[in-house]
VEXDO-267397 format. One line per 5 residues: number of its first residue (from 1); for each residue x, y, z of C-alpha. Coordinates in nm, 4 decimals. Example, Ala and Ser with C-alpha at 12.3 -4.5 7.8 and 13.67 -1.06 7.14 Angstrom:
! residues 2
1	1.2300/-0.4500/0.7800 | 1.3670/-0.1060/0.7140
//
This chain:
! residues 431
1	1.4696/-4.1192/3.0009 | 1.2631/-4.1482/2.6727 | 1.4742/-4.4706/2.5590 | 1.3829/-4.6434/2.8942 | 0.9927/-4.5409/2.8878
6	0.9834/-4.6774/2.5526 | 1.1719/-5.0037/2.6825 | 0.9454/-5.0312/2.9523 | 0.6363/-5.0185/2.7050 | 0.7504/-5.3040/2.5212
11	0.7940/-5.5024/2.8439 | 0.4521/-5.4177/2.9559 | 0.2925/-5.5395/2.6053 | 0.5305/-5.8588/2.5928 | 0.3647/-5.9501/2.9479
16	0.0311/-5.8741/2.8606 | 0.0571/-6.1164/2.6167 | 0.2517/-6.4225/2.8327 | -0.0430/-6.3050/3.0995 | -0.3473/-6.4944/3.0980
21	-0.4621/-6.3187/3.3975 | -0.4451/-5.9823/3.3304 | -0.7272/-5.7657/3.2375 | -0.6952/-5.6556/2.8644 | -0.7997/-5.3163/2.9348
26	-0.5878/-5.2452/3.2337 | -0.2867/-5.3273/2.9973 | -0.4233/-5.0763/2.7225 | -0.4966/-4.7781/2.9825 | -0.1162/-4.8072/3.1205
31	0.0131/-4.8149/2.7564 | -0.1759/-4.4861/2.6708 | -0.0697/-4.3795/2.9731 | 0.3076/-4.4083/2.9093 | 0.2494/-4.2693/2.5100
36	0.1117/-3.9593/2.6647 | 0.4155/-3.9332/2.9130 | 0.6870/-3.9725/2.6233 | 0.4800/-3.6667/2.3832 | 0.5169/-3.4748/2.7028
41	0.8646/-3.4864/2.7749 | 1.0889/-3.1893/2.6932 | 1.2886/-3.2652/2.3899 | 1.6924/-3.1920/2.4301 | 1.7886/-2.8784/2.3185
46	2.0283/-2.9097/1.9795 | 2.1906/-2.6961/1.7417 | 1.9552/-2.7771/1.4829 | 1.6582/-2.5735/1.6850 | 1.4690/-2.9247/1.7308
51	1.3105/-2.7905/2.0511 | 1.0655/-2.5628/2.2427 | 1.3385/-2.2496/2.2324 | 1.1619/-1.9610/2.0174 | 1.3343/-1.7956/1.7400
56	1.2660/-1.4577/1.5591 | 1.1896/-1.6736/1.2599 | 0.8928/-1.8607/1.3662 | 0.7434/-1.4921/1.4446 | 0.6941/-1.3940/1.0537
61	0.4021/-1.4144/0.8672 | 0.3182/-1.4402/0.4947 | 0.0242/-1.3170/0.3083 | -0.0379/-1.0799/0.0347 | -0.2687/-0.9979/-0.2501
66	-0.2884/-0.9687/-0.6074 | -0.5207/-0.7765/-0.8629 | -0.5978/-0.7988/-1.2184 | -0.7353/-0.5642/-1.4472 | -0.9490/-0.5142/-1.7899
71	-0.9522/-0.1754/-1.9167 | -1.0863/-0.2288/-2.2520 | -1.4656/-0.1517/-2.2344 | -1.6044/0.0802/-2.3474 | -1.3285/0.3473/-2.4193
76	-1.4824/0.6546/-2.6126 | -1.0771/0.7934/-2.6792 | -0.7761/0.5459/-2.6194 | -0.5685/0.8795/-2.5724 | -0.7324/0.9800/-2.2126
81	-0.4341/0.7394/-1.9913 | -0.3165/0.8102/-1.6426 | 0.0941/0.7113/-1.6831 | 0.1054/0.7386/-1.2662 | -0.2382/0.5161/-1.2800
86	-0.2186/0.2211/-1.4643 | 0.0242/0.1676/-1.7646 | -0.2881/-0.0494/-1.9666 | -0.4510/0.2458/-1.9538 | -0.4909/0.4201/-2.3140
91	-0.1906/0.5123/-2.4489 | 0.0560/0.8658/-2.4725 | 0.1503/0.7731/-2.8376 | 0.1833/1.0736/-3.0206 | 0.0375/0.9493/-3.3804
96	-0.2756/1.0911/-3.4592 | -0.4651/0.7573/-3.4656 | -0.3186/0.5988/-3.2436 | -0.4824/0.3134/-3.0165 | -0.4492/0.1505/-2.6884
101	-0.3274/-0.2458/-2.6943 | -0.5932/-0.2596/-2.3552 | -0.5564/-0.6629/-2.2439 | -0.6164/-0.8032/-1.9212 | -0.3063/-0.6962/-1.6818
106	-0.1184/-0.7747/-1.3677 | -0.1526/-0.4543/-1.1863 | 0.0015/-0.5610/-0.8491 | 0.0874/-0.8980/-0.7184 | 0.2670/-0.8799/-0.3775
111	0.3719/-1.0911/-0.0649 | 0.4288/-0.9149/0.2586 | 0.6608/-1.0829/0.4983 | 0.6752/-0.9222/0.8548 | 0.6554/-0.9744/1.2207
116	0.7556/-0.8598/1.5593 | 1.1120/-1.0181/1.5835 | 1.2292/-0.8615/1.9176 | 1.0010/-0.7314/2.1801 | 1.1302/-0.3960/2.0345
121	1.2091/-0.4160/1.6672 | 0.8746/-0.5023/1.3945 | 1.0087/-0.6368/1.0734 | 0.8703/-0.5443/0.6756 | 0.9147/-0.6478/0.3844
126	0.7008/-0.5870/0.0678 | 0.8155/-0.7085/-0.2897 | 0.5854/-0.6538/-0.5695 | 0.5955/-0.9369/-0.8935 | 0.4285/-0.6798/-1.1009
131	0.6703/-0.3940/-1.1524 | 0.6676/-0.2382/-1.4930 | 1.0488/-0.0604/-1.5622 | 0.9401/0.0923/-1.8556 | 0.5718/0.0728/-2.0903
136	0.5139/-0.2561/-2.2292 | 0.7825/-0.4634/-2.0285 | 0.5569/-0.6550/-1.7335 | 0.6026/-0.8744/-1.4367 | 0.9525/-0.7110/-1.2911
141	0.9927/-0.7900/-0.9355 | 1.0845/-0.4496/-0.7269 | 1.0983/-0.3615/-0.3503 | 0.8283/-0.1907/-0.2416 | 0.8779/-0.1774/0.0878
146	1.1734/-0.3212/0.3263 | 1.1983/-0.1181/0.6896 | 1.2437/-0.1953/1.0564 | 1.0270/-0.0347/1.3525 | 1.2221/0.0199/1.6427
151	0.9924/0.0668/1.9477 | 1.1199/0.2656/2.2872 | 0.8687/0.0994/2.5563 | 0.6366/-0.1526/2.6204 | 0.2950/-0.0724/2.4203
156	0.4896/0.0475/2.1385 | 0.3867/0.3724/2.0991 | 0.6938/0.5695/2.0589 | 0.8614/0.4177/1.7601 | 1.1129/0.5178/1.4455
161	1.0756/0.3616/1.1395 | 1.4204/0.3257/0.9217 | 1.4286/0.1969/0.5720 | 1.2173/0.1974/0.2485 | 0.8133/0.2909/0.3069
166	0.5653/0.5044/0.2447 | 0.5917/0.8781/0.3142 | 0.3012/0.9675/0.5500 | 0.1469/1.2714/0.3519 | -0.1769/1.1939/0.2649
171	-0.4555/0.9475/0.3661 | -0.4583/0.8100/0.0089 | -0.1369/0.8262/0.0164 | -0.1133/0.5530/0.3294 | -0.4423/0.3632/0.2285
176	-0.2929/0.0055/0.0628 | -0.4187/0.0029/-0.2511 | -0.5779/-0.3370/-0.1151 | -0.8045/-0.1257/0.1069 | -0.9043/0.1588/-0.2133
181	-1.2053/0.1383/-0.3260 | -1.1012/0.3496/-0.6465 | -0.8966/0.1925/-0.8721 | -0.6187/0.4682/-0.8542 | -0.5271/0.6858/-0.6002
186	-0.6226/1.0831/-0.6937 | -0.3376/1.2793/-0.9464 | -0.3226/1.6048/-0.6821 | -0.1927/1.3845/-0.3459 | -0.0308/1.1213/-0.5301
191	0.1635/1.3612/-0.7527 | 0.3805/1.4377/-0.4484 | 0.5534/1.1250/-0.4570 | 0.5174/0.8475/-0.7074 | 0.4189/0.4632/-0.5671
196	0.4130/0.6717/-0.2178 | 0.7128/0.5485/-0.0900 | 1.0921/0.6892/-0.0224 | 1.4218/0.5432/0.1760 | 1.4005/0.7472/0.5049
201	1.3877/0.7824/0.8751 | 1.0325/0.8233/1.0802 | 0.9237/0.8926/1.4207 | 0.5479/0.7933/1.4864 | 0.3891/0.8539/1.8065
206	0.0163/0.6880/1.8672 | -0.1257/0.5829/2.2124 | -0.1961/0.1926/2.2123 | -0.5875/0.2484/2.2104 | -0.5258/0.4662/1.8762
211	-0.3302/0.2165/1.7279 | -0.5780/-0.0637/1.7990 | -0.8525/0.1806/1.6420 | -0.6421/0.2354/1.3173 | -0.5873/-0.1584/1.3069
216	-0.9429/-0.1918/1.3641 | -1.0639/-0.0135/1.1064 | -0.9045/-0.1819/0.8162 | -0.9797/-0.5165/0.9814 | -1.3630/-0.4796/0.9931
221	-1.3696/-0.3100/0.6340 | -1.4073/0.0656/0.7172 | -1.1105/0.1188/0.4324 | -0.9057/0.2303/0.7028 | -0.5671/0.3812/0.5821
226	-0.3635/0.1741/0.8571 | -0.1227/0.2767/1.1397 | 0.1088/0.5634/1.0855 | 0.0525/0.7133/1.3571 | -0.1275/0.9994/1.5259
231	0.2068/1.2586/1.4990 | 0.4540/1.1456/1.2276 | 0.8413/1.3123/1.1498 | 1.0481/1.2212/0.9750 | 1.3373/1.3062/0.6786
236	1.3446/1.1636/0.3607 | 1.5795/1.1402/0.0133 | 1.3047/1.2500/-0.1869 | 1.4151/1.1077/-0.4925 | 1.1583/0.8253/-0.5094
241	1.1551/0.4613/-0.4152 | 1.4468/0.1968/-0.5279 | 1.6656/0.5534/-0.6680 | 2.0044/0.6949/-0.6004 | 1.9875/1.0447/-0.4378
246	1.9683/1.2825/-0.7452 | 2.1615/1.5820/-0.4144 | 2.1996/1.5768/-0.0869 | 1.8888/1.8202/0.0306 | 1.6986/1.5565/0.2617
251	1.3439/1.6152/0.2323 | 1.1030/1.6711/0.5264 | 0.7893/1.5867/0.6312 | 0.5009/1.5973/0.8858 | 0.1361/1.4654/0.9801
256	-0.1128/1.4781/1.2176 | -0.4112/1.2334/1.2108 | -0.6228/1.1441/1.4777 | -0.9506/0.9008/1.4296 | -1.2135/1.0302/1.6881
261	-1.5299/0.8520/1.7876 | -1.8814/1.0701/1.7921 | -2.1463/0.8443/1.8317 | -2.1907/0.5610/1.6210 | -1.9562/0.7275/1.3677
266	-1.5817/0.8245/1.3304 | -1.4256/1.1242/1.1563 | -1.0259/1.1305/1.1021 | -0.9260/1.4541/1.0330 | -0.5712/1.5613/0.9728
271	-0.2712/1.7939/0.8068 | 0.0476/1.6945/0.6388 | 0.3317/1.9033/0.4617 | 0.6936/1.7928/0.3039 | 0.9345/2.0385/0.1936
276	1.2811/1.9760/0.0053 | 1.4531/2.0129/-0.3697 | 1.3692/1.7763/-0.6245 | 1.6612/1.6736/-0.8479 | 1.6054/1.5934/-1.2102
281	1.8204/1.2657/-1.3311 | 1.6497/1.1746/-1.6912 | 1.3597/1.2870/-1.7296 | 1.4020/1.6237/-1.9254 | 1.4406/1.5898/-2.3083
286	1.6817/1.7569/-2.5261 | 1.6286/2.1952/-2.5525 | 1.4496/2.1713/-2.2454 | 1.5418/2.4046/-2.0045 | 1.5619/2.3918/-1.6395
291	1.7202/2.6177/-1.3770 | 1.9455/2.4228/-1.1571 | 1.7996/2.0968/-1.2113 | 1.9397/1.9155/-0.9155 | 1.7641/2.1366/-0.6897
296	1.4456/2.2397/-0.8101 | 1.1944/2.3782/-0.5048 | 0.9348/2.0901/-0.3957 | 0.7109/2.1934/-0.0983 | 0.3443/2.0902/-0.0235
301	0.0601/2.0881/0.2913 | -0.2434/1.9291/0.2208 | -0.5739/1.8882/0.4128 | -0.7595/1.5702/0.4699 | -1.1082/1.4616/0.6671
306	-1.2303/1.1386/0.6729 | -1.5931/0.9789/0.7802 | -1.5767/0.6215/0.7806 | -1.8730/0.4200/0.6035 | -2.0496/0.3632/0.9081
311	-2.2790/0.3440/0.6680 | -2.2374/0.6344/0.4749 | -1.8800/0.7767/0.4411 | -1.6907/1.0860/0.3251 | -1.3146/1.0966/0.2202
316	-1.1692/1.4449/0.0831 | -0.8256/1.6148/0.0529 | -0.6619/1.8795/-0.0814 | -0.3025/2.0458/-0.0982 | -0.1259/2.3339/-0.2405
321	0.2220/2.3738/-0.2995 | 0.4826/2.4851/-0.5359 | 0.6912/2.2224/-0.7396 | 0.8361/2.1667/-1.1034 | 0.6002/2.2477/-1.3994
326	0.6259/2.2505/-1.8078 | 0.5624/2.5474/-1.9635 | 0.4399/2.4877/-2.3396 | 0.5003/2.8451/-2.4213 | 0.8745/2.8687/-2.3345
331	0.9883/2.4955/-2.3420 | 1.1339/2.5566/-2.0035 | 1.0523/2.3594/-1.6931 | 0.9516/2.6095/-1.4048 | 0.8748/2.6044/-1.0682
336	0.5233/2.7049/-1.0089 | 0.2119/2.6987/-0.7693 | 0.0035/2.4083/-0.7868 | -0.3264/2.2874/-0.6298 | -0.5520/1.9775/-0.5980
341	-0.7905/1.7735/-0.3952 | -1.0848/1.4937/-0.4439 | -1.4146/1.3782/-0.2585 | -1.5003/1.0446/-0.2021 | -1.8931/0.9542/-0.1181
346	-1.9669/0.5653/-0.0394 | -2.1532/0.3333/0.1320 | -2.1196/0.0002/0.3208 | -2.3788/-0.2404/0.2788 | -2.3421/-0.5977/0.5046
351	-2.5591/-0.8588/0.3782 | -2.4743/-1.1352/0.5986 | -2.0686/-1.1710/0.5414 | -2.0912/-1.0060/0.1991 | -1.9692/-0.6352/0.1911
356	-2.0868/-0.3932/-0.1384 | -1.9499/-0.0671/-0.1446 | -2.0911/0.1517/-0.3963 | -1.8878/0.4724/-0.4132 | -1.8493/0.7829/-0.6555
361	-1.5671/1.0648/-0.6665 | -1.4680/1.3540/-0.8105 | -1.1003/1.5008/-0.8311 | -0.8908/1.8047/-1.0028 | -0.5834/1.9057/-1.0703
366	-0.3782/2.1514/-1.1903 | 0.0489/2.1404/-1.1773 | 0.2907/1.9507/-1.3088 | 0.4499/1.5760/-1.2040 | 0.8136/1.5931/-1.1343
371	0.8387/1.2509/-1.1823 | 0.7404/1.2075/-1.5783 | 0.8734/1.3488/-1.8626 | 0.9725/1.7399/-1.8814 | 0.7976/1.7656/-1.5391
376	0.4671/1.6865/-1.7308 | 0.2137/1.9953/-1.7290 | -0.1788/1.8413/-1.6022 | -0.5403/1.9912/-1.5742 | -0.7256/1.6721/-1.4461
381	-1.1193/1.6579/-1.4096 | -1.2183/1.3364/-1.3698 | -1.5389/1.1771/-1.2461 | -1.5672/0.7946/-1.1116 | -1.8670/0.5867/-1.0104
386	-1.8111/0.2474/-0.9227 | -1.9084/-0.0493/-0.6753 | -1.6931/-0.3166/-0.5047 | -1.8329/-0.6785/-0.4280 | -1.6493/-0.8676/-0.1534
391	-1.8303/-1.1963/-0.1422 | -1.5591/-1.3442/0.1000 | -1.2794/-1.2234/0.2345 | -0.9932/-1.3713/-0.0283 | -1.1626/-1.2360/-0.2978
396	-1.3236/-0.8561/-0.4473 | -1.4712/-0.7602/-0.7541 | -1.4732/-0.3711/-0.8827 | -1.6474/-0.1770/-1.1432 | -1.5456/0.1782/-1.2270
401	-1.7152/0.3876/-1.4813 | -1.4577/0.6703/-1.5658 | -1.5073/1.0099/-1.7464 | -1.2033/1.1457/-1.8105 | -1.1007/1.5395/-1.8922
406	-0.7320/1.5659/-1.8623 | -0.4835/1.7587/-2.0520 | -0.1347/1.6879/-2.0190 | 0.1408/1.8405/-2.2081 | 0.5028/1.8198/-2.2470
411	0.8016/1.9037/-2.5366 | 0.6464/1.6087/-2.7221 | 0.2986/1.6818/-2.6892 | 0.2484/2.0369/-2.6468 | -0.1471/2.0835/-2.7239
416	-0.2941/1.7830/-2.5777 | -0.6495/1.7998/-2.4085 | -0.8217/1.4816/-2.3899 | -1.1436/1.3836/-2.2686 | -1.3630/1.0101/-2.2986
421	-1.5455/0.7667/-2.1149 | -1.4643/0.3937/-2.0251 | -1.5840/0.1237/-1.7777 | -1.2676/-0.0271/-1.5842 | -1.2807/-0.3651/-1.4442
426	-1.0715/-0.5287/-1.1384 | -1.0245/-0.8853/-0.9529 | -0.8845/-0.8916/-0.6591 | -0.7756/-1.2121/-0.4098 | -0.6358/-1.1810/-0.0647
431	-0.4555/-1.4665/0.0742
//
């Protein structure tokens, strides 16, 4: 059909210009005519996908951020670090001078591919270019997330999450760290499980008006923490992300959150707990002792209420719990009550399609990390003030004053209270 309409075009043009009679613009409105006919037509369908058929492919999208920091400035003690923070943070060398190598760092840099493949199944996948295995080595790339949603009707509001993702304890927790507007998340949610995330199974539940509202409210910069749903479930390894199972005690875990409008403003407030046995597969040095190491109690339920900066907003949580803790006094690792929380005060300021958010925050804590060396023993009191400067949208600006009380202690550093002061800067572009 296409080969004769194309034949025919070249007849039409070859008479035009034998034709002495015929009006030029007649000839050039009929040749238009048949170009527009030809773009038109259907092409054949081929094995090579050259035609209007849609495949699960041409539904994912690409974007992704990526942030880099300074922490330099400033510092009053190059001992006060955060190893769960930021590794260019000061520095848990055990010499009695010793000093931080603080440079300008890769903190994250990450691409996240996903998309609604199937009317019923929502694809993920989240590497990050700026893993760090161990202190000092940079620039690793590491899963950070890779799950599937499976949906069970139409609006996609009953749903089960399988794969690698975060854990939903914790608004924090769930807030990408693209959305914070502190530099790190707080030590007494994010203790529960490091770089949030765990292989597991999770139902979420969330009427499609709630989900719009959660997607709304990152999308027009209220910091939202995104969709996880208004009732999450779910089991868990709890051994951390990209690990082995250190036993075979699935962990288990539960949330509800639900973002309600009063006014002009929204609150979210909301409960979470996890219970399960943490197993211990490195990280306890020699003459340490620990009771049954592979399954060590690890049980938490936490607290959270949220007022979005509409333009003044609130963000607090807090949890108790019982987990893995060292003791200095007996070199043994025990298993021990623990307790934390933060506040979060800022603002949202709109001047024209600028956003500033200044923003200040407290936070304590007092228990141990599972996750670091001899079940590290912390009492954190730490006080941030900072601002964030989104210009446009691909790219944000943050300054964070810090000052810093924590003591952390472990078979290596058994008397080890540090407190300073330093001003932490960030870039970050969205694309």
């Amino acid at each position: 059909m296409i080969k004769r309409k194309i034949i025919a075009v070249l007849l039409l043009i070859t008479c035009a210009a034998n034709a002495q009679d015929m009006n030029k613009q007649e000839v050039k409105n009929e040749v238009i005519r048949i170009l527009d006919s030809i773009n038109k037509a259907k092409l054949p369908d081929t094995k090579s996908g050259v035609s209007g058929e849609e495949h699960w492919y041409d539904k994912i999208s690409l974007r992704g951020y990526a942030q880099i920091r300074y922490n330099g400035l400033f510092s009053t003690n190059d001992k006060v670090s955060c190893e769960q923070c930021d590794k260019s943070w000061g520095t848990t060398s055990t010499a009695p001078d010793a000093k931080a190598n603080n440079g300008l760092f890769i903190r994250r840099a990450r691409l996240v591919f996903s998309g609604q493949v199937h009317p019923n199944v929502f694809f993920y996948f989240q590497p990050d270019f700026a893993s760090s295995p161990v202190t000092g080595i940079q620039n690793f790339v590491q899963i950070r997330d890779l799950y599937f949603d499976l949906s069970f009707d139409k609006k996609r509001e009953y749903r089960v999450r399988v794969g690698q993702s975060k854990i939903p304890y914790g608004f924090e927790n769930m807030q990408s760290s693209s959305q914070r507007l502190a530099l790190d998340r707080n030590d007494a949610m994010n203790s529960a499980i490091l770089n949030e995330r765990d292989l597991g199974i999770f139902f979420y539940w969330a009427p499609a008006e709630i989900r719009e509202r959660f997607a709304m409210l990152v999308k027009d910069g209220y910091k939202g923490s995104g969709d996880f749903g208004v009732f999450a479930f779910g089991v868990y390894n709890g051994q951390l992300a990209n690990k082995l199972d250190g036993n075979r005690d699935l962990n288990v875990v539960a949330r509800v959150s639900y973002p309600f409008v009063i006014g002009s403003q929204i609150i979210e407030p909301g409960i979470q707990a996890y219970t399960g046995k943490w197993a211990f597969t490195g990280e306890i040095s020699p003459g340490v002792i620990v009771n049954d190491p592979q399954y060590v109690k690890d049980q938490r339920v936490g607290a959270t209420f949220v007022l979005y900066p509409r333009p003044f907003g609130i963000q607090t949580e807090y949890n108790i719990g019982k987990g893995p803790r060292y003791n200095t006094l007996t070199n043994t690792v025990d298993d021990t009550d623990l307790d934390g929380g933060y506040v979060l005060l800022n603002y949202k300021l709109d001047l024209k399609k600028q956003h500033i958010y200044p923003f200040a925050k407290f936070q304590y804590y007092n228990g141990g990390k599972k996750y670091e060396k001899d079940a590290r023993s912390y009492v954190v009191r730490d006080y941030e003030v900072g601002i964030e400067w989104q210009p446009f949208k691909a790219f944000e600006l943050t300054a964070e004053y810090v000052i810093a009380d924590r003591t952390f202690e472990d078979s290596a550093l058994l008397i080890n209270r540090q407190q300073g002061n330093l001003l932490r800067l960030q870039a970050q572009f969205n694309f």
